[in-house]
N, C-alpha and C positions, 0 to 999 in steps of 0.2 A: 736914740730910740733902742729899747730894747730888742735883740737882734729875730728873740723866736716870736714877738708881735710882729716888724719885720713879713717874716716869714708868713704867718696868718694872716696879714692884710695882704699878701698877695694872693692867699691860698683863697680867699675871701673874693676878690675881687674878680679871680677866675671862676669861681663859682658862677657869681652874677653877672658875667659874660652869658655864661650857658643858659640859666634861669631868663635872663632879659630877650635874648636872641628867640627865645619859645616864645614870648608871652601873648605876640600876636597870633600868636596858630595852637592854642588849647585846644581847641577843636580835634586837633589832628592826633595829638599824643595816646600815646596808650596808656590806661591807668588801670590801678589793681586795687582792688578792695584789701586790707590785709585785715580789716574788723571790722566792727560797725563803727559806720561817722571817721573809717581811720583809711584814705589812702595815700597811696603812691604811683607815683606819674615816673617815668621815663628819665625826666627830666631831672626828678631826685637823687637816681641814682648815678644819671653822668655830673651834676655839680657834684656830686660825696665824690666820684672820682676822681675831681679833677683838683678837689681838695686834700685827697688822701695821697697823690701823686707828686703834690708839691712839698708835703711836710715828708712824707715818705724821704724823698731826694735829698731833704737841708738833715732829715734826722730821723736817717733809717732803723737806730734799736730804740725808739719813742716807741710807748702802747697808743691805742687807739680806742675810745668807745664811739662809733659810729650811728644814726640812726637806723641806714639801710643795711650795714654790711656788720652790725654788732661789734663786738670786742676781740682786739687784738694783743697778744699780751709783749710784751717785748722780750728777745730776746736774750737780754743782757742784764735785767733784773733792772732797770732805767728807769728810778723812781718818779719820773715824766709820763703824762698820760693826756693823750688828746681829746677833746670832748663836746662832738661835731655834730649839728644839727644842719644838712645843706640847704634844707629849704623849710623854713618855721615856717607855717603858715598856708600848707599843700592846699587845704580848703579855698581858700581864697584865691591864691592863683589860679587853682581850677575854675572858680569863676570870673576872673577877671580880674578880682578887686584888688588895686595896688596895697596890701598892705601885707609884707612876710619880707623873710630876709634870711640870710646867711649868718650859723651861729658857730661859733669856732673857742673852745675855751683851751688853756692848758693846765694843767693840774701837777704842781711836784709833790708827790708825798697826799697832804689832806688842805694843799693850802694851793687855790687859785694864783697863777701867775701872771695870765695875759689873757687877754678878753680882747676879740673884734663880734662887732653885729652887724650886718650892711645890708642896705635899702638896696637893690639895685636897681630901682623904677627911681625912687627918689634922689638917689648914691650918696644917702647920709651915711657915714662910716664912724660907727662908735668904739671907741677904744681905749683899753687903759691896762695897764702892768703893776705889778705890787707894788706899792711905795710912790709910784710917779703920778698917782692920780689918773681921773678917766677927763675924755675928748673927743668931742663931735668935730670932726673933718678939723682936724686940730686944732679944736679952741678949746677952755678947759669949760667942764662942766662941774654945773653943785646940785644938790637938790634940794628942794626949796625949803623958804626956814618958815610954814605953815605950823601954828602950836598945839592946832587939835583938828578933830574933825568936822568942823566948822568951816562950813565955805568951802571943806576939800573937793577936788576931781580926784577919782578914785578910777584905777583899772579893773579889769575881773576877765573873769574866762567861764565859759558854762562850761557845766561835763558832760559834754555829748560820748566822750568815750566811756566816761565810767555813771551812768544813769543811776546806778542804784543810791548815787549820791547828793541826790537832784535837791529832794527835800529838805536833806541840812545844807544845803549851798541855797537856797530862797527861804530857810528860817533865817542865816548868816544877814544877805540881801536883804530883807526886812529889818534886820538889828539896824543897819549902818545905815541906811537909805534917809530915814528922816532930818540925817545931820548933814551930810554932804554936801555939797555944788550939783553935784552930777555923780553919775556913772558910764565908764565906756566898755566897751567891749571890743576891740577890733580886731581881735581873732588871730596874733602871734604874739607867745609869751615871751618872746625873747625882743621883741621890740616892745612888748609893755613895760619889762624892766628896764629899756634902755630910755623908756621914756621917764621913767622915775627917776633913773641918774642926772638926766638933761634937764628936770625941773619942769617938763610938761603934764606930768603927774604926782601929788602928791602922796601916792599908795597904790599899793595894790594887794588884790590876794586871789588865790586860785587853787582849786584840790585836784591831785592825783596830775601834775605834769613828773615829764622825766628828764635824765640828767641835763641830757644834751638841749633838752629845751630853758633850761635856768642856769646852766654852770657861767657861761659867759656872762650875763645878767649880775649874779652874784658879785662878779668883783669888780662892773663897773659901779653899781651902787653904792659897794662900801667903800670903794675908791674917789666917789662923788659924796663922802660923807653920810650916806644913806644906812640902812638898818634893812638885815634880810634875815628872814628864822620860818620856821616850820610854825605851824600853828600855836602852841605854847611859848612860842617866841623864841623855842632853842635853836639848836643847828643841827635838827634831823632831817632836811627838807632833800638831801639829797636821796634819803633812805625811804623816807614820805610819800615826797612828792609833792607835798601840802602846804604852800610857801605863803608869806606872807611881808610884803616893799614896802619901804616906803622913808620920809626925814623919821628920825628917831622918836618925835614926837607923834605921829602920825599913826606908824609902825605899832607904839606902844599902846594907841588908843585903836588901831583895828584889832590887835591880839586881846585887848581887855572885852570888847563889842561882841565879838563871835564868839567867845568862850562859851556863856551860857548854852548857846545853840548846834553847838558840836555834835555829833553824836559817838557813841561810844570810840568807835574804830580812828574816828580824825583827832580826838584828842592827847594829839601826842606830834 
């Protein structure tokens, strides 16, 4: 195994020591609004610790983009950069509901190296490194060989943080809705990617998330054979925000579907 995944599955799993050992006293925690529909718990900031304390130690001149504690730039010009999400999914934790997880990506240069995601109510542990393919609690994963959007289960995310976006994400929602299976919603983008690598979704799309919320995402899908791009289907999603998962075929009929209904600013 490669050594600095390794590293992130443990950085990962002490994480979700901290997150699991809370889960039953929400109540108690202290949370901070930091925008609308946007907080932070107590609890965000000691798993980012205890994530940032263990990559720290194996590889101290690594940069860092953190969610709670921002960017850190490395010392030594270390074309390595970490790309941490401690707790996907704050909303839900804060009410109960098992569904978030711990996102850990590494980045050399512009090209994803290692990805973990971990459940830590569920302790699924998604993982995968360039070249070696992605795995759920080490079994290998694909995603699914669906030909269109027919019959698909499809992911999605509403913009509670960015509202002014509401309207072109339910023109989008109406495009694809009459084709599908279904749609879900369950409220962490880094576990809806991971569920499209695992084959439990055949797509997904969502506007305005950030790095730390899709970097790990990214390269278990396309390590799972999958398809990840920005709305036009390129690879601006990290600059975006504007993503859009899924098998190749799927992928390329949600980017056809939403086009029309874009509006000016998402098309790109």
């Amino acid at each position: 195994m490669h050594p600095m995944l390794n590293t992130a599955i443990s950085a990962a799993r002490a994480s979700g020591n901290v997150i699991r050992r809370s889960f039953s006293r929400v109540d108690e925690l202290t949370i901070i609004t930091k925008a609308a529909n946007d907080f932070v718990s107590e609890v965000d900031r000691k798993a980012e610790e205890e994530i940032l304390s263990i990559i720290r130690k194996a590889y101290p001149d690594h940069a860092f983009l953190a969610e709670e504690s921002g960017q850190r730039e490395s010392r030594n010009s270390s074309p390595y950069r970490w790309i941490i999400d401690p707790l996907d999914g704050t909303t839900n934790f804060l009410h109960g509901f098992p569904q978030f997880a711990v996102s850990i990506g590494l980045m050399k240069g512009e090209q994803m190296e290692v990805a973990v995601v971990y459940n830590p109510i569920s302790e699924e542990l998604f993982t995968a490194s360039r070249g070696d393919g992605a795995q759920l609690n080490s079994r290998r994963i694909r995603v699914t060989s669906r030909r269109s959007l027919q019959g698909a289960l499809l992911g999605t995310g509403f913009p509670f943080k960015e509202q002014q976006h509401l309207d072109t994400y339910l023109a989008t929602f109406k495009a694809l809705f009459p084709d599908v299976a279904g749609i879900r919603r369950p409220g962490s983008a880094a576990l809806d990617l991971a569920f499209v690598a695992a084959g439990r979704l055949d797509g997904f799309w969502e506007i305005a998330l950030n790095p730390w919320d899709i970097a790990a995402g990214v390269l278990l899908i396309r390590e799972a054979g999958g398809s990840i791009g920005d709305f036009s289907g390129g690879d601006q999603f990290f600059t975006t925000g504007n993503v859009v998962a899924g098998n190749p075929k799927v992928f390329a009929a949600i980017v056809e579907t939403i086009a029309p209904h874009l509006s000016p600013e998402l098309k790109r």
